[in-house]
C-alpha positions as CSV (number, residue, x, y, z in Angstrom):
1,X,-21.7,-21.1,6.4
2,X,-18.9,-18.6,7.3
3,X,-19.9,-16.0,10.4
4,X,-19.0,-12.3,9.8
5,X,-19.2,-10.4,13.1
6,X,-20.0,-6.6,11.5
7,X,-18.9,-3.3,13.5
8,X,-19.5,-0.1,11.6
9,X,-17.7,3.1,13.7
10,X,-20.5,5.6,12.1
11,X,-18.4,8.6,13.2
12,X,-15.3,7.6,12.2
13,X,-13.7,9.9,9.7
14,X,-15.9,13.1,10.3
15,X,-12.9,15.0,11.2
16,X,-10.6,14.5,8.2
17,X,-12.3,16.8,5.4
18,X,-13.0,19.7,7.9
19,X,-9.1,19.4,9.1
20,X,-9.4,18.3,12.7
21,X,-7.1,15.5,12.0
22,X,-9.5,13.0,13.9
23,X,-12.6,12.5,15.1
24,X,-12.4,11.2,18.2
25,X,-14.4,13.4,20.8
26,X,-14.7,15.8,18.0
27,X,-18.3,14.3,16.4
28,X,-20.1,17.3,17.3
29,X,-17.5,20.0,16.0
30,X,-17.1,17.8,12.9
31,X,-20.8,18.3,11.8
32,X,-21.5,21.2,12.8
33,X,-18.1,22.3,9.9
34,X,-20.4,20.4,7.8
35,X,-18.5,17.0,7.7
36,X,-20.6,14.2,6.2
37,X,-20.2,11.0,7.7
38,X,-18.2,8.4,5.2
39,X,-18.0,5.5,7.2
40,X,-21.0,3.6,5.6
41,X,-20.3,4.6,2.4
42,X,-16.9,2.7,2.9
43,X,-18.3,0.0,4.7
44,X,-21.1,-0.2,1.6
45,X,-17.5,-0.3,-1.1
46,X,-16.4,-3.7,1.0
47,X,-19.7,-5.5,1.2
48,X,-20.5,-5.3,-2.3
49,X,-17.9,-7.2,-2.9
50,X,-19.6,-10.2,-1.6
51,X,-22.4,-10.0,-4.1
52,X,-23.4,-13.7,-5.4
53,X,-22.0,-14.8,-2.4
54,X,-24.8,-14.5,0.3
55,X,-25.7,-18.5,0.2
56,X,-22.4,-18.2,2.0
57,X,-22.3,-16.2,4.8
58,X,-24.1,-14.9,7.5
59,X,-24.0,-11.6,8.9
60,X,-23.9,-10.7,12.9
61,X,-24.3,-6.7,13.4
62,X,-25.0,-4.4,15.5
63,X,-28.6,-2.3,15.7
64,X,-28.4,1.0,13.6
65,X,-25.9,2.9,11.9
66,X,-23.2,0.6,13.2
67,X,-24.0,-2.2,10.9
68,X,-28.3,-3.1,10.7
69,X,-28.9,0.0,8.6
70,X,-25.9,-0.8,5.9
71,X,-27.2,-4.9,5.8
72,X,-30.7,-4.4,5.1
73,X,-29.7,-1.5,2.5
74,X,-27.3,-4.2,0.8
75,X,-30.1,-7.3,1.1
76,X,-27.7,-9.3,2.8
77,X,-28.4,-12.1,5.4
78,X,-28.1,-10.8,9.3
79,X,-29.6,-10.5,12.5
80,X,-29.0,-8.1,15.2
81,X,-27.0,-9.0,18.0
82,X,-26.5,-6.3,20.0
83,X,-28.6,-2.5,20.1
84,X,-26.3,0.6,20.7
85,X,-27.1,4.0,22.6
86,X,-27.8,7.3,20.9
87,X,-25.3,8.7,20.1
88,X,-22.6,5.7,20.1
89,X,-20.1,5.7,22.0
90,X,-16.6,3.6,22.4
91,X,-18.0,1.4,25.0
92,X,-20.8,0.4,22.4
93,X,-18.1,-0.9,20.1
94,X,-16.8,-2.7,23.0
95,X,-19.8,-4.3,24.1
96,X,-20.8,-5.2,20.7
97,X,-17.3,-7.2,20.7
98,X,-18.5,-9.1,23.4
99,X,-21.6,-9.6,22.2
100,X,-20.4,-10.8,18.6
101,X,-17.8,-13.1,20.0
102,X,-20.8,-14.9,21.6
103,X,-22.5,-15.8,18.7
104,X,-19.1,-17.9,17.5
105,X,-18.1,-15.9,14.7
106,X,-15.0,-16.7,12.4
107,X,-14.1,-13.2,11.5
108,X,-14.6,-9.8,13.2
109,X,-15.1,-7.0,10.4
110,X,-15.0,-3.6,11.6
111,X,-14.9,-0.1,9.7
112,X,-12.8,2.9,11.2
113,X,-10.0,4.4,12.3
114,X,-7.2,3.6,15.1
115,X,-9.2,4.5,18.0
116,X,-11.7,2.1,16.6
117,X,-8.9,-0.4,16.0
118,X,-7.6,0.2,20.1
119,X,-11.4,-0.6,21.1
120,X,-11.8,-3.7,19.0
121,X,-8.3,-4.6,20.2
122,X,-9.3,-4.7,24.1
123,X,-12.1,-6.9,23.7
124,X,-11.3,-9.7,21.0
125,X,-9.7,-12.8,21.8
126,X,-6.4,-13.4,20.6
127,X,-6.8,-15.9,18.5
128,X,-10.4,-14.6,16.4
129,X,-9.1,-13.0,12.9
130,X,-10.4,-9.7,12.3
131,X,-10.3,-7.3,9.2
132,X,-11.3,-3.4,9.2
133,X,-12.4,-1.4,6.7
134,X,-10.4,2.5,6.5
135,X,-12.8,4.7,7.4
136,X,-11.1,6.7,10.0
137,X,-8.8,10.1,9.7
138,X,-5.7,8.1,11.6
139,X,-5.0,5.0,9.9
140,X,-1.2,3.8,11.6
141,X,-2.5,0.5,12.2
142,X,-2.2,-2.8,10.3
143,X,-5.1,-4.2,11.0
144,X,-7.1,-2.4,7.6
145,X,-7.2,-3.2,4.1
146,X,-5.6,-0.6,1.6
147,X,-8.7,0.5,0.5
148,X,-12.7,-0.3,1.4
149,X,-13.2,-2.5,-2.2
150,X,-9.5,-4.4,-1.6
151,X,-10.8,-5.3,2.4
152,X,-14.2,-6.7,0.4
153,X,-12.3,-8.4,-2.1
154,X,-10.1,-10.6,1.3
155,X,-13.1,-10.8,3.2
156,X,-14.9,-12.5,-0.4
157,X,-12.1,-15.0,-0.6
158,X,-12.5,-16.1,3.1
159,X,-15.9,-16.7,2.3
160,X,-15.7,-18.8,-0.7
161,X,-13.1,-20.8,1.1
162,X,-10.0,-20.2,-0.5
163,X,-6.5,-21.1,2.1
164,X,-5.3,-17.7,3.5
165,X,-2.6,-17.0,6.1
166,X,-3.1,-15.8,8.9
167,X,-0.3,-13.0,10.9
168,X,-0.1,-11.0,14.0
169,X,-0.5,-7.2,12.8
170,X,-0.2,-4.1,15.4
171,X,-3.0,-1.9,16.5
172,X,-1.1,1.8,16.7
173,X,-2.6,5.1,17.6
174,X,-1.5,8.4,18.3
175,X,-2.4,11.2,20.8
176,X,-4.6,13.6,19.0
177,X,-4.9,16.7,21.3
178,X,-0.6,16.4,20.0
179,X,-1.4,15.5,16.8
180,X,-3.9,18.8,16.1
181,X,-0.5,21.0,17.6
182,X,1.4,19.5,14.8
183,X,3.4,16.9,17.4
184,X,3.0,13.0,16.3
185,X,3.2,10.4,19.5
186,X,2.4,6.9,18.0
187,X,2.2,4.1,20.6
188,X,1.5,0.5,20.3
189,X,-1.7,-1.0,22.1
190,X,-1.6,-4.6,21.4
191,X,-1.8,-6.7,18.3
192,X,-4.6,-8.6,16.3
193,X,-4.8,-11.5,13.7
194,X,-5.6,-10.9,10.5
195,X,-4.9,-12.3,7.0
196,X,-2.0,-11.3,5.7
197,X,-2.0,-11.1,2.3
198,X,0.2,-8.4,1.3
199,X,-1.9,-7.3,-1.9
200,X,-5.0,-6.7,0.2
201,X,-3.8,-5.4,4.3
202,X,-1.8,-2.4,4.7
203,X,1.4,-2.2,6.5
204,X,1.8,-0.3,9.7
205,X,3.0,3.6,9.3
206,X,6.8,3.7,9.0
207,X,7.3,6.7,11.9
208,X,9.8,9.2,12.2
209,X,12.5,10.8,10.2
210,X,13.4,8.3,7.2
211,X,16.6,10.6,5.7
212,X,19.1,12.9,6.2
213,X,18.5,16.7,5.9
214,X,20.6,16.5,3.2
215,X,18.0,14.1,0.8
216,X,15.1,16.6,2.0
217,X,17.0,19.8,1.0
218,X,17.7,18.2,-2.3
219,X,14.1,17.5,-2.7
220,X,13.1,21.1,-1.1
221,X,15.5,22.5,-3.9
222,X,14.1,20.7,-7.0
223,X,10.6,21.7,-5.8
224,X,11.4,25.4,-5.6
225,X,12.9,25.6,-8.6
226,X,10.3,23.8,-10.5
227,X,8.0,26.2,-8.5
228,X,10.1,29.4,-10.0
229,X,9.1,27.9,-14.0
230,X,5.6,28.1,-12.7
231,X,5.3,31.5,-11.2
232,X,1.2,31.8,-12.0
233,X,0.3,28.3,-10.3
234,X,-0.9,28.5,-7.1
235,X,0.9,25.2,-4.9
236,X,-1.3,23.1,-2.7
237,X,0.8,22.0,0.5
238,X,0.4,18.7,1.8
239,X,1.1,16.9,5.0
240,X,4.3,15.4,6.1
241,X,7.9,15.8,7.0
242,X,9.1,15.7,3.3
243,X,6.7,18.5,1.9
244,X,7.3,20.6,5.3
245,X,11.1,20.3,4.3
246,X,9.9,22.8,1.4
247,X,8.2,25.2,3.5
248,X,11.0,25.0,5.6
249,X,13.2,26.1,2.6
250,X,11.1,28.8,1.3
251,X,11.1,30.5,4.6
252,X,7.3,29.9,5.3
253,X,5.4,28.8,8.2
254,X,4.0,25.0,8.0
255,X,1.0,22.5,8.9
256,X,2.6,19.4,9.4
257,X,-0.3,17.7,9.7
258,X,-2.4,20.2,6.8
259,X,-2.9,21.3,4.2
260,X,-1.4,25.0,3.1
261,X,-1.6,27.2,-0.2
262,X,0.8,29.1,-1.8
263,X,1.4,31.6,-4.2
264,X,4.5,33.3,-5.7
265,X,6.6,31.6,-2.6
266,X,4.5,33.3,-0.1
267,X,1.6,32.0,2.3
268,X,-1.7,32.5,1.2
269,X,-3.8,30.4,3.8
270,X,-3.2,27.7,6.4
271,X,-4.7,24.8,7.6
272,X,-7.2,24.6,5.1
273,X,-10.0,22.0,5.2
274,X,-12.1,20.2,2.0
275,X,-14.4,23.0,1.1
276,X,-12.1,26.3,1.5
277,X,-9.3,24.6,-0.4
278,X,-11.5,24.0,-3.5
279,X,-12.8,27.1,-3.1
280,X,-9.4,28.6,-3.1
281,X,-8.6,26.9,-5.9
282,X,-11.2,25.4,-8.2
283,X,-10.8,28.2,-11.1
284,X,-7.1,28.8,-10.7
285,X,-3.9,27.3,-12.3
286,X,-2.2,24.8,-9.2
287,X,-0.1,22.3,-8.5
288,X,-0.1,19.8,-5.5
289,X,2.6,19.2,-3.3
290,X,2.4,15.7,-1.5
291,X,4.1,12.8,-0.2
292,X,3.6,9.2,0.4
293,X,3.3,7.1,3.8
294,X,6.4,5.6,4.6
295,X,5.7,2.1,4.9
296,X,2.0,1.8,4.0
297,X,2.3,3.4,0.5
298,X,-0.9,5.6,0.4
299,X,-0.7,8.7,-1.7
300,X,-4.1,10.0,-0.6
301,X,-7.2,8.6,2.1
302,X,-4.5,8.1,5.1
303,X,-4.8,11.4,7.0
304,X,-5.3,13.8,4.2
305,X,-9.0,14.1,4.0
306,X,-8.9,17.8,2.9
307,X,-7.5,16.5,-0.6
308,X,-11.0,15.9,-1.3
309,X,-11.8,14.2,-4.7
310,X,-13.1,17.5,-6.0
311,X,-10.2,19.1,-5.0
312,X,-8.0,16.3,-6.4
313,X,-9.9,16.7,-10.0
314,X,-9.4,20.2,-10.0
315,X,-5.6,20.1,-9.8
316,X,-5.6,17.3,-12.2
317,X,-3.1,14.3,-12.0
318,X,-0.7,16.0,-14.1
319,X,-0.4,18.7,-11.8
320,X,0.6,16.1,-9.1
321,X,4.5,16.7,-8.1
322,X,4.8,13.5,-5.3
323,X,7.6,13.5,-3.1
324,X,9.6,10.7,-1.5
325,X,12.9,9.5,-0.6
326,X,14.0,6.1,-2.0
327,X,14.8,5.4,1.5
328,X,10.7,5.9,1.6
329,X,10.2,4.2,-1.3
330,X,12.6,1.3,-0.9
331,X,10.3,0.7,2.7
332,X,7.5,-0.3,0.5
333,X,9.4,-3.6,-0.7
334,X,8.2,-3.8,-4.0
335,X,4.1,-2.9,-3.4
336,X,2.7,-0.3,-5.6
337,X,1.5,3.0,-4.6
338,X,-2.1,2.8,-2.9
339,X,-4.5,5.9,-3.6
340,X,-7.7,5.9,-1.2
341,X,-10.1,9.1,-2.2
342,X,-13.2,7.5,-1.1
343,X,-14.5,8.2,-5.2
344,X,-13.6,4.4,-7.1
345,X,-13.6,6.6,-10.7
346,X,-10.9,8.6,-9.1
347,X,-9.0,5.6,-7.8
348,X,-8.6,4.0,-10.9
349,X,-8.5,7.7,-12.9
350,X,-4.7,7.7,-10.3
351,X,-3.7,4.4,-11.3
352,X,-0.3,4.0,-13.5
353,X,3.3,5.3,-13.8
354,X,3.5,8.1,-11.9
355,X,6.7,10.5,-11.5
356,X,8.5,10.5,-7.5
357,X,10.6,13.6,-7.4
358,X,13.4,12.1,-5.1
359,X,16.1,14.6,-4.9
360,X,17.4,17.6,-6.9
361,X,17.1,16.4,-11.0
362,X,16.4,13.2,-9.4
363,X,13.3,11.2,-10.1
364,X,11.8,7.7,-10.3
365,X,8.9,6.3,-12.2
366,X,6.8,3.9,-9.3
367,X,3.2,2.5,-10.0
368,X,-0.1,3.7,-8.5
369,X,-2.5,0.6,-8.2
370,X,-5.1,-0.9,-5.9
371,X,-5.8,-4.4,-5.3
372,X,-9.5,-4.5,-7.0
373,X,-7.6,-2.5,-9.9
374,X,-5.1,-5.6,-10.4
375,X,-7.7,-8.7,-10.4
């Protein structure tokens, strides 16, 4: 009988859609921007991928929201090891660690972000393997899988048995108070085991600049002028270094970390979150501008929660014009593109070729696919 140790961070990822960038002391904020909680949803996308397999396993969770609510939803085998306050707090998830450790389990699952990642990190013993399940707004670490269903499908072969290796993966977070003021400090806390098959567990976020100025003016350069053969589009901004390189060019202010629109080369709005982007947008002609994670691959789901899957849909994937160095790309070692939007339709509706603009009349084909995708 395997022994899954369940945490479920219930507020983690409230603050991506409504554009804090993170939800860590910002739970209330979040909700009251009308955020909807995501992380049992996600949580729910993993454990239905042990269906058929619950004469296996046994299930040790924490009271409520953090873990009892999702199992007796799903019908799967648990008990309740540890009840939490109202609301939770860190030092729940750090007592429930404690607490789950006790019971002798032989894999800590949790679902949420990096400062989930940094709690579970200063409790478990070294050598106990744990798994998380991307739930959060901040996602440097390389402790999750690529996506909810791929975590599921890991966590189902460890169940039924089948040899997987085990590696030493970091747990990185960043400062957010910086992070909202458009300044990224990533710092290392520690590391935890995990299995490491590539197919299923993300890297960690490559950080810093990854080219010269020279490869992002190129790029700025070919997006502008593609921009100019589209003068009635309106252009969804994303995040990143590569995109701001084309604000940079076209004389505009940026969001580093957000999401901007504009129209005719000028600035219609900044910073906008989930709901007043597709409102912006949803009956208009527009392209989106976005790049990759260096390093981890992900297109969308890794700090980009205002590219909603409505939004997403309304642009269409045509109208996608992905940016990347092959610096970027060449980080990746092979692995295809990851897409994360939280809707599976959508996920698999990405999947495929998909064009890399990668300097000026230079692009390169690369493939969009997610581990449940290529079983």
């Amino acid at each position: 009988m395997f022994k899954i140790g369940l945490i479920i961070n219930p507020l983690a990822g409230l603050g991506g859609s409504v554009a804090l960038k993170g939800s860590d002391g910002m739970a209330e904020q979040a909700l009251a921007l009308g955020a909807e909680p995501r992380a049992l949803q996600r949580s729910s996308l993993a454990l239905a991928e042990l269906a058929g397999l619950t004469s296996l396993f046994h299930i040790h969770t924490v009271g409520g929201d953090m873990g009892e609510s999702l199992c007796r939803e799903l019908g799967l085998p648990f008990d309740v090891c540890y009840r939490p306050a109202t609301p939770t707090t860190a030092e729940d998830t750090r007592k429930a660690v404690r607490m789950l450790v006790e019971q002798g389990i032989d894999l800590l699952l949790f679902a949420g972000g990096d400062g989930t990642a940094r709690d579970i990190c200063a409790e478990v013993p070294q050598w106990l393997c744990v798994l998380g399940i991307p739930a959060g707004v901040k996602i440097h670490s390389g402790v999750y899988g690529v996506t909810p269903a791929g975590t599921g499908r890991l966590l189902a072969r460890l169940v039924r048995g089948e040899p997987v290796s085990l590696v030493e993966a970091d747990v990185m977070d960043i400062d957010e108070a910086a992070f909202r003021e458009g300044r990224v400090r990533a710092r290392r806390y520690g590391e935890m085991r995990i299995p490491g098959e590539l197919n299923y567990v993300q890297a960690v976020k490559v950080a810093g600049k990854e080219s010269s100025e020279l490869v992002l003016t190129d790029i700025a350069d070919e997006v502008i002028e593609r921009m100019e053969e589209h003068d009635d589009c309106y252009f969804i901004m994303g995040s990143g270094g590569t995109v701001a390189a084309v604000m940079e060019r076209l004389g505009l202010d940026n969001t580093l970390l957000g999401v901007d629109l504009v129209y005719q080369k000028q600035l219609v709005a900044s910073d906008l979150d989930a709901r007043g982007l597709y409102e912006h947008i949803r009956d208009k002609p527009c392209k989106l501008v976005i790049t990759l994670i260096g390093g981890q691959g992900h297109i969308f789901g890794r700090g980009n929660q205002q590219l909603s899957p409505a939004v997403i849909r309304a642009v269409g994937r045509d109208n996608i014009w992905l940016l990347a160095t092959k610096s970027k790309l060449n980080s990746l070692q092979g692995r295809p593109l990851r897409v994360d939007t939280n809707d599976p339709a959508l996920d698999r509706e990405l999947g495929g070729l998909i064009r890399v603009i990668t300097g000026y009349h230079d692009e390169v084909l690369v493939r969009v696919a997610n581990p449940e995708d290529e079983a």
